[in-house]
Each structure stands twice: as structure tokens, then as C-alpha cells.
C-alpha positions, 0 to 999 in steps of 0.5 A, spaced: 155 337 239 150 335 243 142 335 245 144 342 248 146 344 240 139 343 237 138 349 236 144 350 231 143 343 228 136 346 226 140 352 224 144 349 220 138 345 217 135 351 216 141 353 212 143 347 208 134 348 204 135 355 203 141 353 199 139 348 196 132 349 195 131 356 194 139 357 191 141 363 197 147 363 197 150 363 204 154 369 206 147 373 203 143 368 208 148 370 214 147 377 213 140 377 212 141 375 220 140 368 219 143 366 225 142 371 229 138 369 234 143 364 236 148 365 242 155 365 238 157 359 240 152 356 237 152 361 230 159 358 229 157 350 230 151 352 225 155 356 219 161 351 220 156 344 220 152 347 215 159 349 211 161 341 212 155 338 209 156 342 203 163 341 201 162 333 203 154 333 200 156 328 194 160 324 199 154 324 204 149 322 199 154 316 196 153 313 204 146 315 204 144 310 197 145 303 200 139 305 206 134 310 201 129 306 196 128 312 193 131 319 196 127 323 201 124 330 201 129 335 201 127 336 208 129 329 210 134 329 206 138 335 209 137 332 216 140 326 213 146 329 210 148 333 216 147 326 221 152 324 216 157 329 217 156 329 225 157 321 225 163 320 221 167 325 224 166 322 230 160 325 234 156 321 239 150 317 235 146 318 241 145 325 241 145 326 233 140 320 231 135 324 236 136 330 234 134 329 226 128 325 228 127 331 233 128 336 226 124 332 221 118 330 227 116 338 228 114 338 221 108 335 220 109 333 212 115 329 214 114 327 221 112 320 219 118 319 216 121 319 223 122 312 223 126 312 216 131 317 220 133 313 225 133 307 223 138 310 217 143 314 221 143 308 226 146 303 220 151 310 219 154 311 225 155 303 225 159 305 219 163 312 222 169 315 220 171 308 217 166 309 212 166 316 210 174 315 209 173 309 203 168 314 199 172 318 193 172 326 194 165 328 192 164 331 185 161 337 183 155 337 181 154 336 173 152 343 171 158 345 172 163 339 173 161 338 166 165 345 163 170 345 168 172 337 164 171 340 157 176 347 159 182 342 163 180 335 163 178 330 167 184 329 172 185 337 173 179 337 176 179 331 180 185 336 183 181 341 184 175 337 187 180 335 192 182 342 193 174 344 195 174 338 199 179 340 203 177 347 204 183 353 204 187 355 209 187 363 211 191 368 207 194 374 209 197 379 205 203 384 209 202 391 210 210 392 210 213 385 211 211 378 210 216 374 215 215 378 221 207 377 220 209 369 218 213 369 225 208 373 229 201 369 227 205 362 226 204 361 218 209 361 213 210 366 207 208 363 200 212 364 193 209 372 191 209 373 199 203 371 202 202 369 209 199 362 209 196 360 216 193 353 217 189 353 224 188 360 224 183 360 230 179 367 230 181 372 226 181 378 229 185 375 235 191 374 231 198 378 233 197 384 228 190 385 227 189 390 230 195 394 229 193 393 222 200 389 220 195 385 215 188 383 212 186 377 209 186 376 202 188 369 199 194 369 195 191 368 188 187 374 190 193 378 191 197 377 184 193 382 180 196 387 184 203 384 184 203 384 176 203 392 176 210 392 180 212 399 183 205 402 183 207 409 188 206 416 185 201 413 179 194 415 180 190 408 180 182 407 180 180 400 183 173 399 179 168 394 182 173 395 188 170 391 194 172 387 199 178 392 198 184 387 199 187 390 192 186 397 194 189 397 201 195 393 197 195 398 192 195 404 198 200 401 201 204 401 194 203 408 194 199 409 188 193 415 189 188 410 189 180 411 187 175 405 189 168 405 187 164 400 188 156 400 188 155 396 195 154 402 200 154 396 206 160 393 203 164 400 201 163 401 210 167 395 210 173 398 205 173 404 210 173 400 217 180 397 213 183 403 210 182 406 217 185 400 221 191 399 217 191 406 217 191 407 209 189 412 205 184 412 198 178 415 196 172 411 196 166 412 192 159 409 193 156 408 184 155 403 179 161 403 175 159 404 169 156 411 172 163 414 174 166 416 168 173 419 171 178 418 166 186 419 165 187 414 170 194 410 170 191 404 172 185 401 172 184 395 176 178 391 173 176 386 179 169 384 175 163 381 177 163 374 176 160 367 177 166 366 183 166 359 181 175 360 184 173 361 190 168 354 192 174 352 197 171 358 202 164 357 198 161 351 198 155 353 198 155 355 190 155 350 185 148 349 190 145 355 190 146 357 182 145 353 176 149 357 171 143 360 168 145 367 171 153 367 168 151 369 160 148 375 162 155 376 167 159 375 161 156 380 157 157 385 163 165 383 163 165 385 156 162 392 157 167 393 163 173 392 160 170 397 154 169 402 159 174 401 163 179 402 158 175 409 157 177 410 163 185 410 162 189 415 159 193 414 154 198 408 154 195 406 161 194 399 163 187 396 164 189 389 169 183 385 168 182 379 173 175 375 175 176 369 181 172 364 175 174 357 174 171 359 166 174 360 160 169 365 158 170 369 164 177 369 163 180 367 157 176 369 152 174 375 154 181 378 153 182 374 146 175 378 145 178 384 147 184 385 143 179 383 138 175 389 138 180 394 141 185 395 135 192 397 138 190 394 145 195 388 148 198 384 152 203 386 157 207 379 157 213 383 161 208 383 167 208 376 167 215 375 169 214 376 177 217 372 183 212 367 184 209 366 178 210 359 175 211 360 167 205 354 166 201 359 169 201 363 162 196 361 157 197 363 150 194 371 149 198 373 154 194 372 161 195 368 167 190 361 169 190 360 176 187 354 179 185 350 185 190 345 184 196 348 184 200 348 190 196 341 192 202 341 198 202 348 201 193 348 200 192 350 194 190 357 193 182 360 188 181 359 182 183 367 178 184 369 171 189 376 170 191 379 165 195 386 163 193 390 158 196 395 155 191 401 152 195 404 145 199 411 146 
């Protein structure tokens, strides 16, 4: 990127503070139009050098100590970062130095500082790709390492710190059949039947799109809905149902499926898929704690959540959130699966899943529910699907899914699913 891609790099800059600074969260950012005054190649260049920083921030900062006496202003030391991440996959130091001392002088605060940045990024690009390879994975910054460390251990998540690092592939799931889309997009088809592409170039140009031979859902997020088996002829409610890959799975199962969400922008989203796929549910703009249909067969419970399993797409989180939000999502997921299990008829299923790497949002929150729910239970036999590796399986009768399993294949998020079984 050169001088010419200023206004991406201010772009990106102007990215990376409101996440770090203000704890938005990328995607929100994005959407809110954030980028939208950029031509679209520039949008692109942007959202990825921002996306870059991100995954390798801790790595960048480790670069940066030996030239800092003292860390910088954010502003500062946000264009330091992203000159890093420039320099050492190889960009020309010319135009990189130039244009974060061009970011860092049109703020008057910092504008003395000018000389502090091109000295430090000079001493960077002396290092290049070399130095940055020699640097350890980044970590995930402490608030939420340390529970990470205290549910798998230390080695566990070195994996999935590498797997963030690494970024994730693209998954697709298969209306019909996995190896014909595999062969036509150029990806393989994973155990459970994912189609896995890793250099996938722009989506929406991909063989298939537009006949709506598929949609993109990681393979993890797609288990859930695997777990149920032949789902045709039951009446399925899909709560908290956005973006909708689980119920363009369950439609093309032949399940009659209900999908509520409270996002109306979101929803719009669901209904351009189930149009392009030419899928049939019934969507439903509400809280789901307002719907009160019951007599359900199934009830698939995909609950808000801290979406610590999905960082490999989203690095953006451990920076913009601090935990302090995830106590009260707890308790929403707890009072969920009570009303969700109000929703069943008799002898009906509840599948439970959160895209959270926590324990409290997974685990426990199923133990708690057998708990207050006398006659409720695991559904083990679920667990017996192809793909499913038998490790998975944790003690109350759920599955751990994890960013570090498949290390060779790309890994896939971080999900908790599990089966419930409402008394007859």
C-alpha cells in the first residue's frame, strides 16, 4: 500500500481507537458506515489492515518495547502498531514511516511526537518480516486469558491463541451435496460435511452463490443442527435465529421451521438467504422471551452469548469487551432455556449451543439446567454422529468444541452444544 492508500490507513487507524478506546466492536463499526465514504477497494485494504493489527496487536507491542521508554498515547500508539503490521509483511518503509507521521501530525496533541514515529518505524523496517517471525504467537490479553488458562489449561490455550492468530478459513454448508460444492469452489468437505475453502477471494463469486448451492456457516456452527438427525416433518422453532445458517439447515432438512429473532435488520438478512436458496421458514420479528408458541418438537436455542469462540473471525473482541457485560448474559441464557423448554411439547427436544469458549456459558449452564428441571436430560445417543470426535464429549452429556481441534485442517470456533430431552 502506498501514499495513494492514506485514506485507508487513516481509516484503519480510525478503526483500531474506536475498539480499543471506545470498546466498539468492529462489525457494529462497519455497519454504522464507518467505511463508507472509501471507494471499495480502499474499504477493503482498511477493514483487513485493521483486522491484521488486531490478531497480531500483542505481537506488535512486543516489537514495539525495546524503542518505547514509555507507551505512547493510543493515538500514537495505534499508528505504530498498524506501521508494524505494514512493515513486517514486507510493505515499502518509504510510504509506511510517511504516512503514520502524516496520521500522528494532523492531530495537534500528538503532532510533536512525529519525530518519535519515524525514528521507531525506521528501527522496524530494519527488522522486517525476520523480526516479526522470531516473536512467540500473541497472547490474549489477561481478562480473558486468565479463565481461558483456569478451564483447559496453559497448553490448550497456546493452541487456540495460535488458531486466532492464524485467522480461519471459509466454511460453507451444502444445500444438497458436499462434494460437488467442495469440487466446484475448490475446497475440501470436512468430517460432518463442511465444505472448507482456504483462499476463498470474494464470496459472492464463488461457483454456486448464486444458485444458492450453499451458505457460509463455520463448520462448528453447523454441528448443532447435525446433533437432531432426520429433522423432515418436525415442527422446529429456531429462537435467537440470526444470521440464519441453522435455519436454512433445518429448511433444507425439511423440518417446518419457525425463526425468531429480535433484529429486524438482521431478520432482512435470514429472508435474502432463504430467498436465494430458495428455502421456506417462517420468520418472526420479536424478543424471544415474547413469543410464546409452544408445542414445538424441537427447539433450537443458539443463545446470546460472549462470542469468545468466534476470535479467529473476530479479533476485534477480547479489545473491545472486558467481561464485565458477560454475568448479565449468563443469567439471560439460564432464563432462555427455562423459556425455551416452555416452548416444547412433551417429550420434545431443546438443542442448547452458545459460540463461547466459557464454561459458564456452556457447561454449567446445562448442569444448572438438569438441575432445576427435574426429569430433564441428556440426550447422549445425539452425540453419536459422524464427525463427532468421542474427546468432544464432556461429562453432563454435551459437546466442547474448540479452536485448537483440527490445528491441520484450520481449526474451527470455539461452541458448546447440548441435547436436551423435556420429560414425556
Amino acid at each position: 500500500m502506498s501514499q495513494t492508500g492514506l485514506p485507508a490507513r487513516r481509516s484503519a487507524h480510525s478503526l483500531l481507537m474506536q475498539i480499543t478506546g471506545e470498546g466498539r466492536l468492529m462489525a457494529e463499526l462497519v455497519s454504522a458506515g464507518a467505511l463508507a465514504d472509501l471507494a471499495p477497494e480502499d474499504r477493503a485494504r482498511a477493514q483487513r489492515l485493521a483486522t491484521d493489527a488486531l490478531r497480531g496487536l500483542d505481537r506488535a507491542d512486543r516489537m514495539l518495547k525495546p524503542y518505547l521508554k514509555k507507551t505512547p498515547p493510543d493515538h500514537v500508539m495505534n499508528a505504530l502498531r498498524l506501521g508494524v503490521i505494514e512493515l513486517c509483511s514486507g510493505a515499502a518503509a518509504h510510504g509506511v514511516v510517511n504516512a503514520y507521521v502524516d496520521i500522528v501530525g494532523r492531530n495537534k496533541r500528538t503532532q510533536p511526537m512525529k519525530g518519535l514515529v519515524n525514528a521507531v518505524l525506521r528501527k522496524i523496517a530494519d527488522e522486517g518480516p525476520a523480526g516479526w517471525a522470531k516473536r512467540p504467537v500473541p497472547l490474549t490479553p489477561g481478562w480473558l486469558r486468565q479463565p481461558l488458562v483456569a478451564a483447559w489449561g496453559r497448553d490448550a490455550v497456546s493452541g487456540i491463541e495460535a488458531a486466532h492468530f492464524a485467522g480461519a478459513p471459509l466454511d460453507l454448508t451444502a444445500r444438497r451435496d458436499p462434494a460437488a460444492v467442495a469440487t466446484a469452489v475448490g475446497g475440501d468437505v470436512l468430517p460432518g460435511g463442511s465444505v472448507r475453502v482456504q483462499n476463498p477471494g470474494q464470496v459472492s463469486t464463488l461457483p454456486g452463490y448464486a444458485n444458492g448451492d450453499w451458505w457460509v456457516q463455520d463448520a462448528a456452527a453447523a454441528i448443532p443442527v447435525k446433533l437432531l438427525g432426520d429433522v423432515a416433518g418436525l415442527r422446529v422453532l429456531d429462537l435467537c435465529a440470526a444470521p440464519g445458517g441453522k435455519t436454512l439447515q433445518l429448511a433444507a432438512g425439511g423440518a417446518d421451521v419457525t425463526a425468531v429473532d429480535l433484529s429486524e435488520k438482521r431478520m432482512a438478512r435470514v429472508q435474502e438467504n432463504l430467498a436465494r436458496t430458495a428455502l421456506q421458514a417462517r420468520i418472526v420479528v420479536s424478543d424471544a422471551f415474547d413469543f410464546d408458541e409452544a408445542g414445538f418438537d424441537v427447539v433450537l436455542l443458539d443463545a446470546p452469548c460472549s462470542a469468545t469462540g468466534t476470535m479467529r473471525r473476530h479479533p476485534d473482541l477480547p479489545y473491545a469487551k472486558d467481561g464485565s457485560e458477560f454475568g448479565a448474559l449468563i443469567d439471560q441464557q439460564a432464563a432462555l432455556i427455562d423459556h425455551a423448554l416452555t416452548l416444547l411439547r412433551p417429550g420434545g427436544r431443546l438443542v442448547f449451543c452458545t459460540c463461547s469458549l466459557l464454561p459458564d456459558e456452556g457447561e454449567v449452564q446445562v448442569d444448572e439446567a438438569l438441575a432445576r428441571h427435574p426429569g430433564l436430560t441428556t440426550d447422549w445417543t445425539a452425540l453419536a454422529r459422524d464427525g463427532i470426535d468421542p474427546t468432544w464429549i464432556t461429562p453432563e452429556g454435551g459437546l466442547r468444541l474448540r479452536p485448537d481441534y483440527w490445528p491441520e485442517r484450520g481449526g474451527m470456533d470455539g461452541f458448546y452444544i447440548a441435547v436436551l430431552t423435556k420429560p414425556a
